[in-house]
VEXDREN-2710 file (C-alpha; in Angstrom, 1 decimal):
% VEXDREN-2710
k/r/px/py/pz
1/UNK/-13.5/-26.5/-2.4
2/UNK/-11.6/-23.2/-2.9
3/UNK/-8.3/-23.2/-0.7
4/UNK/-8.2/-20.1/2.3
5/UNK/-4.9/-18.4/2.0
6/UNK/-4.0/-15.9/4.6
7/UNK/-1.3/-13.6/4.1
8/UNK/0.2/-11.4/6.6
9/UNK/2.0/-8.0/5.8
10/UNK/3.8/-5.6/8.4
11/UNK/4.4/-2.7/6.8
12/UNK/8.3/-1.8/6.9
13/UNK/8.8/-0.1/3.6
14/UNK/6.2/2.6/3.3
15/UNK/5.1/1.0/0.0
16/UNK/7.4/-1.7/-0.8
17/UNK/5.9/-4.7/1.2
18/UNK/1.9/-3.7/0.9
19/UNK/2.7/-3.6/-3.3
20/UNK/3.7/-6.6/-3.1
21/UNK/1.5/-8.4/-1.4
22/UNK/-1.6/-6.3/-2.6
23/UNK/-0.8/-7.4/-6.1
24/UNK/-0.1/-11.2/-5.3
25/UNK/-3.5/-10.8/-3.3
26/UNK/-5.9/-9.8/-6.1
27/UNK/-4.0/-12.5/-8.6
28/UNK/-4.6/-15.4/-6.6
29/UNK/-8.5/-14.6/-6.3
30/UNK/-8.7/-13.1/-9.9
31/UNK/-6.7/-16.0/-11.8
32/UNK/-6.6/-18.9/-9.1
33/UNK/-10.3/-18.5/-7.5
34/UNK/-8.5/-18.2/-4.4
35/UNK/-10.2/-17.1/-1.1
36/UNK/-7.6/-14.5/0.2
37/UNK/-7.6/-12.5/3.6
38/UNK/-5.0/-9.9/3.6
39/UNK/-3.9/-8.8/6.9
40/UNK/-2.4/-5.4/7.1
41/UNK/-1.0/-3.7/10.0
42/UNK/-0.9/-0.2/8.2
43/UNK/-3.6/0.8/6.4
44/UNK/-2.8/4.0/5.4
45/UNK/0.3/3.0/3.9
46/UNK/-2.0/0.4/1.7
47/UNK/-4.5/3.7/1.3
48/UNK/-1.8/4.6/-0.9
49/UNK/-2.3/1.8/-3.3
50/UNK/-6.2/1.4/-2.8
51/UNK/-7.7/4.4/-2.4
52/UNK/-10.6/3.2/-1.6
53/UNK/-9.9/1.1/1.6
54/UNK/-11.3/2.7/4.8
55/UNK/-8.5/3.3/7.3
56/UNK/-11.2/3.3/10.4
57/UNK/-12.7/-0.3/9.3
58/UNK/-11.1/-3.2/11.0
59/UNK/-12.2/-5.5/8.0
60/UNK/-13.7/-4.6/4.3
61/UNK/-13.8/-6.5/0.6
62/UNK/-11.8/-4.9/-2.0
63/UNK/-11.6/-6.2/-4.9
64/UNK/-12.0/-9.4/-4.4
65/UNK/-10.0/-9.9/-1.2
66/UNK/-10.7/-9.7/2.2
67/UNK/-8.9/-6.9/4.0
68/UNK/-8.2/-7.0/7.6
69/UNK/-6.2/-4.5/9.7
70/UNK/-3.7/-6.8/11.6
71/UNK/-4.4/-5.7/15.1
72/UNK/-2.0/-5.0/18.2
73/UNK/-4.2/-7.2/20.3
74/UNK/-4.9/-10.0/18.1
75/UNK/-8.9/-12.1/18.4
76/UNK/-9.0/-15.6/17.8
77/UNK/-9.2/-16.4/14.2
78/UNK/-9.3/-19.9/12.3
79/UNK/-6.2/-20.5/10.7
80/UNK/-6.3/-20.4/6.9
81/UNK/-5.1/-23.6/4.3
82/UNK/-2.2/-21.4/2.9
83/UNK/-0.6/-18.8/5.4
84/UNK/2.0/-16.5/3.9
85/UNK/4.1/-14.6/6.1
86/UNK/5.7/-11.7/4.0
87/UNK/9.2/-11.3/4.0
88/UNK/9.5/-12.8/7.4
89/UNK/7.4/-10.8/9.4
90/UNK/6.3/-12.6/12.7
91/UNK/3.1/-14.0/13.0
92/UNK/0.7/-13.4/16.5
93/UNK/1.5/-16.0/18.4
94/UNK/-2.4/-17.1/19.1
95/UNK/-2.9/-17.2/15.6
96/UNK/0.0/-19.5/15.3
97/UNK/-1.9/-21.7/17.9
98/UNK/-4.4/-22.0/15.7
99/UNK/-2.7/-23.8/12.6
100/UNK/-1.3/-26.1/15.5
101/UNK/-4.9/-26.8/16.2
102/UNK/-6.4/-27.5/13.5
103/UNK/-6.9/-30.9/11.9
104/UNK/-5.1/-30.7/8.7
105/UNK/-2.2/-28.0/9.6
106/UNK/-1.7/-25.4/6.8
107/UNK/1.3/-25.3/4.3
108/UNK/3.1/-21.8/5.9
109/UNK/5.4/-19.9/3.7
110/UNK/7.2/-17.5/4.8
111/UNK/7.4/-15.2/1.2
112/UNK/10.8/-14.1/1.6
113/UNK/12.6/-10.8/-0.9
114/UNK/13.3/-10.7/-4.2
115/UNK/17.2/-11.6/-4.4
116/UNK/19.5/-12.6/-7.7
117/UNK/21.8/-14.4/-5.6
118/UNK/23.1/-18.1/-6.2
119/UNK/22.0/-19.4/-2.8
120/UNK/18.3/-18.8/-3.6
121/UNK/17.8/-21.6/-5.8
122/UNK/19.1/-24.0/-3.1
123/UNK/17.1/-23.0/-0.6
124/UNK/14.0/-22.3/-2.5
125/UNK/10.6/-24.7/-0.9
126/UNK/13.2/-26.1/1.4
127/UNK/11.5/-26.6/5.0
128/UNK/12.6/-23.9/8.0
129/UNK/11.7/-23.9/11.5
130/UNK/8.7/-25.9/12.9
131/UNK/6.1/-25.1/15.6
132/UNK/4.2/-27.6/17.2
133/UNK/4.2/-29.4/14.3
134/UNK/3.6/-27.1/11.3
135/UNK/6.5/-26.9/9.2
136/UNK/7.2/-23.7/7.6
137/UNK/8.8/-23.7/4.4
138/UNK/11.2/-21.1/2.5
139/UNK/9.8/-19.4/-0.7
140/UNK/12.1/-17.4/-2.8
141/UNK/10.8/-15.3/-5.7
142/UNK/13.5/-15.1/-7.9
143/UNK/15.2/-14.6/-11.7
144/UNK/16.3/-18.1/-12.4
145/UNK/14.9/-21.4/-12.8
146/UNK/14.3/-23.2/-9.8
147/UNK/12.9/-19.9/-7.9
148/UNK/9.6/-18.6/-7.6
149/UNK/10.0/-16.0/-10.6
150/UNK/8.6/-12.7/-10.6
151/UNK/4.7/-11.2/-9.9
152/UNK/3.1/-11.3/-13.5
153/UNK/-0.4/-11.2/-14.7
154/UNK/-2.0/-13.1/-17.3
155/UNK/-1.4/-11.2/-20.3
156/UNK/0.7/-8.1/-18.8
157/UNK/2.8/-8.2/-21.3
158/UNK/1.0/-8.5/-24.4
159/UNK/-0.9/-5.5/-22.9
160/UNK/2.5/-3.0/-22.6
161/UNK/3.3/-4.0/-25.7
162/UNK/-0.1/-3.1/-27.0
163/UNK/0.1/0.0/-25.0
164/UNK/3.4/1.1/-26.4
165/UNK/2.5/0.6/-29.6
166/UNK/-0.4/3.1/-29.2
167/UNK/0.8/6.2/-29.5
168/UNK/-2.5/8.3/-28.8
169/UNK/-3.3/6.0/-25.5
170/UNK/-0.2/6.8/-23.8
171/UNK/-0.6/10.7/-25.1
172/UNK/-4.4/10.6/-23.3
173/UNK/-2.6/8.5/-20.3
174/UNK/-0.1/11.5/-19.7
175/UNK/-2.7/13.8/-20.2
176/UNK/-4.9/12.8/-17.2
177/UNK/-1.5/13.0/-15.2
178/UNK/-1.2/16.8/-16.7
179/UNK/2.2/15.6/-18.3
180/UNK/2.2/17.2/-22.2
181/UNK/5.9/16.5/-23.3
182/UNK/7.2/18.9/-26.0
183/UNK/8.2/16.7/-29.2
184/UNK/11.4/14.5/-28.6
185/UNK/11.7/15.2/-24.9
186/UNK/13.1/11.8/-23.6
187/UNK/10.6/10.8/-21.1
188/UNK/12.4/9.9/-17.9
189/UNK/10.7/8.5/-14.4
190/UNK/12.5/8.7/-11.0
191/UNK/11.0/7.2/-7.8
192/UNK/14.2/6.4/-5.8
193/UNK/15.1/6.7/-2.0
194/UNK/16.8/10.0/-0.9
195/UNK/20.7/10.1/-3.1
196/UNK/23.0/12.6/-2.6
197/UNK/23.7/11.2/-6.2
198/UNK/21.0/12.9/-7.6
199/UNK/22.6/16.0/-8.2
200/UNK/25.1/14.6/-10.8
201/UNK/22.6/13.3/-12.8
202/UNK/20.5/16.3/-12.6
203/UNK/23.6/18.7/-13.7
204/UNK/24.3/16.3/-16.7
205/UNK/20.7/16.0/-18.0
206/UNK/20.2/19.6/-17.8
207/UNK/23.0/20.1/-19.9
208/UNK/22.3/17.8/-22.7
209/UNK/22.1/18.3/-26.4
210/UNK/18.6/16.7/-26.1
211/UNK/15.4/17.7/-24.3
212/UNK/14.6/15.4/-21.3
213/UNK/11.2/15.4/-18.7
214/UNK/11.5/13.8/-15.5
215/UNK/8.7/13.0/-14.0
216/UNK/8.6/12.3/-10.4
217/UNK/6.0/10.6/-8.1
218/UNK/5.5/12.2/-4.6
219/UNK/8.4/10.2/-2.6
220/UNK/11.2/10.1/-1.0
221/UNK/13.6/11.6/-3.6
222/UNK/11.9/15.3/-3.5
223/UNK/13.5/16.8/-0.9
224/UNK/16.7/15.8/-3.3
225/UNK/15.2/17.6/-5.9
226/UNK/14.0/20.5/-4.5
227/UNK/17.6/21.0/-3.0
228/UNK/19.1/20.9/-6.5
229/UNK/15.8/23.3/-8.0
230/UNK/16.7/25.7/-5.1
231/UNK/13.4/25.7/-4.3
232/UNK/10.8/24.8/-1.4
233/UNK/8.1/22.7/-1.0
234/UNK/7.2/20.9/-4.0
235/UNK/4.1/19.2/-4.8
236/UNK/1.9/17.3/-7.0
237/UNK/1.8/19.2/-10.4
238/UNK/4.8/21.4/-9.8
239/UNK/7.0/21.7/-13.2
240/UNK/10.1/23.6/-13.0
241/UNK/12.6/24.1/-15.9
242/UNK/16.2/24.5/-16.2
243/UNK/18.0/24.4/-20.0
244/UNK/16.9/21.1/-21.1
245/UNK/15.8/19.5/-18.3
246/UNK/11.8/19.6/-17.0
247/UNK/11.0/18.6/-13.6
248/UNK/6.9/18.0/-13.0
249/UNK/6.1/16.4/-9.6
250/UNK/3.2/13.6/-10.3
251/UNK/1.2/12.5/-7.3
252/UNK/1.3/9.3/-6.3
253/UNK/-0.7/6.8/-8.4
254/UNK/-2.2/3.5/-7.8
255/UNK/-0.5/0.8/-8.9
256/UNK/-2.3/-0.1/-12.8
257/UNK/-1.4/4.0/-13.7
258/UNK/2.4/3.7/-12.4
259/UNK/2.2/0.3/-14.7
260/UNK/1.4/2.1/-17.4
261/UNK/3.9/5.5/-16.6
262/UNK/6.5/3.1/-16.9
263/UNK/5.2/1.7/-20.3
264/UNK/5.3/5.7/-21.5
265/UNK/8.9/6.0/-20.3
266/UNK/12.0/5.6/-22.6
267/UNK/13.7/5.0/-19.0
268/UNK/12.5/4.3/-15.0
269/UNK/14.8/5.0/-12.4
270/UNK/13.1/3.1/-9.5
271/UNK/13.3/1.7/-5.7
272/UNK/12.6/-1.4/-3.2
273/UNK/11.0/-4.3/-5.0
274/UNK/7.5/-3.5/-6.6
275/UNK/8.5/-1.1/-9.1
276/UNK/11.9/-2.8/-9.8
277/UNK/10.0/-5.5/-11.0
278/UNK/7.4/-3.6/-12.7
279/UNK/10.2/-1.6/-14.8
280/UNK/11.8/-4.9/-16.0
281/UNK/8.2/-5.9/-17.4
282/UNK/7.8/-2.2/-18.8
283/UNK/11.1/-3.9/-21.1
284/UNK/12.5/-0.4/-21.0
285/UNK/16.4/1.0/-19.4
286/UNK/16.1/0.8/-15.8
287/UNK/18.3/2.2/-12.5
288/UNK/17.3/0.4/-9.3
289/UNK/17.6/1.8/-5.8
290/UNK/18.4/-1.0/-3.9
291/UNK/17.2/-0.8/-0.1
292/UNK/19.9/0.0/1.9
293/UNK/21.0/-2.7/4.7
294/UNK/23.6/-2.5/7.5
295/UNK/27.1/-3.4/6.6
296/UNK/26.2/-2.8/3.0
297/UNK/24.7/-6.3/2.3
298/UNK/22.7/-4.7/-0.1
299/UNK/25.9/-4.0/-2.2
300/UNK/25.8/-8.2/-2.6
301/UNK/22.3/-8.3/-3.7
302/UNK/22.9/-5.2/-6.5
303/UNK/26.0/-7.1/-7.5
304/UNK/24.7/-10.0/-8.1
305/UNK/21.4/-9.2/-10.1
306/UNK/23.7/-6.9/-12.2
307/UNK/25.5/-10.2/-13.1
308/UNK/22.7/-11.9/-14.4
309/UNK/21.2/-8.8/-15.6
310/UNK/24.2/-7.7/-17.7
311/UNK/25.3/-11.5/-18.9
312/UNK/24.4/-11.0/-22.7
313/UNK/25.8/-7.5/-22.8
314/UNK/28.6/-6.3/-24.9
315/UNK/31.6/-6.1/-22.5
316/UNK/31.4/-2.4/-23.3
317/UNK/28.1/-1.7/-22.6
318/UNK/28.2/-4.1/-19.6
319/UNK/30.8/-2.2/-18.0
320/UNK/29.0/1.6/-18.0
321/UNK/25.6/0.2/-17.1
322/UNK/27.4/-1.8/-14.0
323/UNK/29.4/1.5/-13.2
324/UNK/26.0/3.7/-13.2
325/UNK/24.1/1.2/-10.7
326/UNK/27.2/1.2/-8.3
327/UNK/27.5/5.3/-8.3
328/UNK/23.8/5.4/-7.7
329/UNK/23.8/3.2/-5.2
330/UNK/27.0/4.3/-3.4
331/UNK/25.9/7.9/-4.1
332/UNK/28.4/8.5/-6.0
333/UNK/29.6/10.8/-9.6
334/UNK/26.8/10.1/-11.7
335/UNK/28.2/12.2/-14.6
336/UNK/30.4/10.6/-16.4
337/UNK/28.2/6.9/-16.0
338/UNK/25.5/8.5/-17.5
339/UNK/27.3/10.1/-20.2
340/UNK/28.6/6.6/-20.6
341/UNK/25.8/4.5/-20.8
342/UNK/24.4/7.1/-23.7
343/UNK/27.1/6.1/-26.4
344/UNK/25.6/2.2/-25.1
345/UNK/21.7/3.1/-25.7
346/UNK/20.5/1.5/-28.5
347/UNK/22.2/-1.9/-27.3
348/UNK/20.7/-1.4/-23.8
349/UNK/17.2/-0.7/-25.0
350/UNK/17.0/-3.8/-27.0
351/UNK/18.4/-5.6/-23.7
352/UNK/15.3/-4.6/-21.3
353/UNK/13.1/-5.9/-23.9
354/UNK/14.7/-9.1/-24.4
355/UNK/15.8/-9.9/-20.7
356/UNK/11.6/-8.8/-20.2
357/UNK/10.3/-11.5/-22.8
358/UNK/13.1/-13.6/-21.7
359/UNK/11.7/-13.4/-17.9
360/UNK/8.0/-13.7/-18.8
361/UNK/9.2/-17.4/-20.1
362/UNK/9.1/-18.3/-16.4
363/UNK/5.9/-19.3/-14.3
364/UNK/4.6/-16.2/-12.5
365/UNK/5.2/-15.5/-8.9
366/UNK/1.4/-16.5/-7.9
367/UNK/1.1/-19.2/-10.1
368/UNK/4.1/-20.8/-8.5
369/UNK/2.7/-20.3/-5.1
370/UNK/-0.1/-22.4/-6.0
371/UNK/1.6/-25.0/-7.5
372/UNK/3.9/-25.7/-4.6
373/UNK/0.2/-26.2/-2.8
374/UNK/-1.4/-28.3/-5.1
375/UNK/1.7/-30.7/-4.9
376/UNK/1.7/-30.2/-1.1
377/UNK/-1.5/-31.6/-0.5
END
């Protein structure tokens, strides 16, 4: 009998959490034969990823999984097998009543953030709070053995590398985006949080040797841009030029088509936790916007991930990639880091690819889910 896993999502980040928990969704009923209900308490925020969801409906099927808006005044509802709560969101209280009453309880999880840390390991599938008898359990996705490793598909990555192999696909790709590069443009991607940072890196690429096209998804960053463009009100399909820098606004794409703007990118400057894992499996230069948390936490996070990240490194080229994540995440001079990490390139191209392969070595997010189950029962 297939297991019923419910997971919960409250929408904090705009994008950030429903990604997540969208793509773990659809894996556990398309690889694991799963029956999922996804409860959302935002659903235009996950109209963004799924077009086709109906913001009015208070349950539908999409692909596969069964969508339900996660209502203010919550109906009884039989527990699932597996509940996930998302990075610690609260579950209604009457639905936590009903894994107390149920026969067998259900293993709970709550699916906590992505973090590089040391402590993660530790505390990874160790047993949290209890109520009335259900024992919730820590679940950290993570980079290292002994974590929950990363959200990967069967086969993702032999399908980039396919992809990026094939030059005409990713020219007929662009094209239904209305992106036509000129020849030897580097093809940049920025989807970021607003950085007063931006400007830096804006100033420098415009004034390089070498012909570079940013492409930028509707988000947070384009009042940033439009400030440095001196201009007003951009929007999907805009392209604006200045010396050797193109600007084109994209609009924002479901999640397979940002997958595969990544693959077309030579480098992906990108935010939260979706697409910071989704550029490490494009195996391409990234810069990550790390979410910003009080008293600079975040700083901890950054740091460590760049740690692991930058381990096999040349002390040179370790040094000017660490020094560009820390100006773009303190908003700082981005310059002279960028200008920097450009005598290191060829060294840290080769490095996305490897640390990618070297990642996809691990058991994938969802497949780690349901192991922990399968030994759990």
């Amino acid at each position: 009998m297939k297991a019923r896993w419910d997971i919960f999502c409250s929408v904090v980040d705009n994008f950030g959490d429903i990604g997540v928990t969208w793509r773990l969704a659809r894996q556990l009923v398309v690889e694991h034969g799963c029956e999922v209900r996804l409860w959302v308490d935002d659903l235009r925020a996950f109209e963004r990823m799924c077009p086709e969801v109906d913001v009015q409906r208070e349950q539908q099927w999409q692909e596969g999984v069964d969508v339900h808006h996660w209502p203010a005044q919550w109906s009884p509802t039989p527990a699932g097998d597996v509940v996930i709560a998302a990075f610690a969101c609260q579950l209604p209280p009457e639905y936590m009543e009903a894994m107390a009453e149920r026969e067998r309880t259900p293993l709970w999880m709550n699916l906590d953030y992505l973090s590089a840390e040391d402590w993660v390991v530790g505390c990874h599938r160790l047993p949290s709070v209890k109520f009335k008898g259900v024992q919730k359990y820590f679940f950290f996705p993570g980079f290292r053995p002994g974590t929950g490793g990363l959200l990967r598909e069967a086969g993702l990555l032999e399908k980039r590398h396919a992809f990026q192999l094939d030059v005409a696909a990713q020219r007929q790709f662009l094209q239904t985006l209305g992106v036509i590069p000129d020849d030897g443009a580097r093809l940049f991607s920025l989807f970021a949080y607003e950085n007063a940072g931006l400007a830096g890196w804006l100033d420098v690429l415009s004034t390089d040797g070498r012909a570079t096209h940013l492409l930028v998804p509707e988000g947070r960053i384009l009042g940033d841009v439009q400030r440095w463009l001196g201009v007003g009100g951009l929007v999907a399909g805009d392209i604006h030029q200045r010396k050797s820098l193109t600007v084109q606004v994209l609009p924002f794409v479901r999640q397979e088509q940002y997958d595969h703007l990544l693959w077309c990118c030579d480098f992906n400057a990108v935010r939260g936790e979706d697409s910071f894992v989704r550029a490490q499996w494009a195996g391409r230069p990234l810069l990550w916007h790390i979410y910003r948390q009080d008293e600079d936490i975040h700083l901890d996070k950054l740091d460590a991930f760049l740690e692991l990240y930058t381990a096999a490194l040349s002390p040179a080229a370790k040094a000017a990639l660490i020094v560009l994540w820390q100006a773009w995440n303190t908003e700082g001079d981005m310059a002279q880091p960028w200008k920097k990490l450009l005598e290191h390139w060829p060294e840290v191209t080769q490095h996305a690819e490897t640390w990618c392969l070297e990642q996809g070595l691990q058991a994938d997010l969802a497949t780690a889910l349901v192991q922990f189950y399968e030994s759990w029962i």
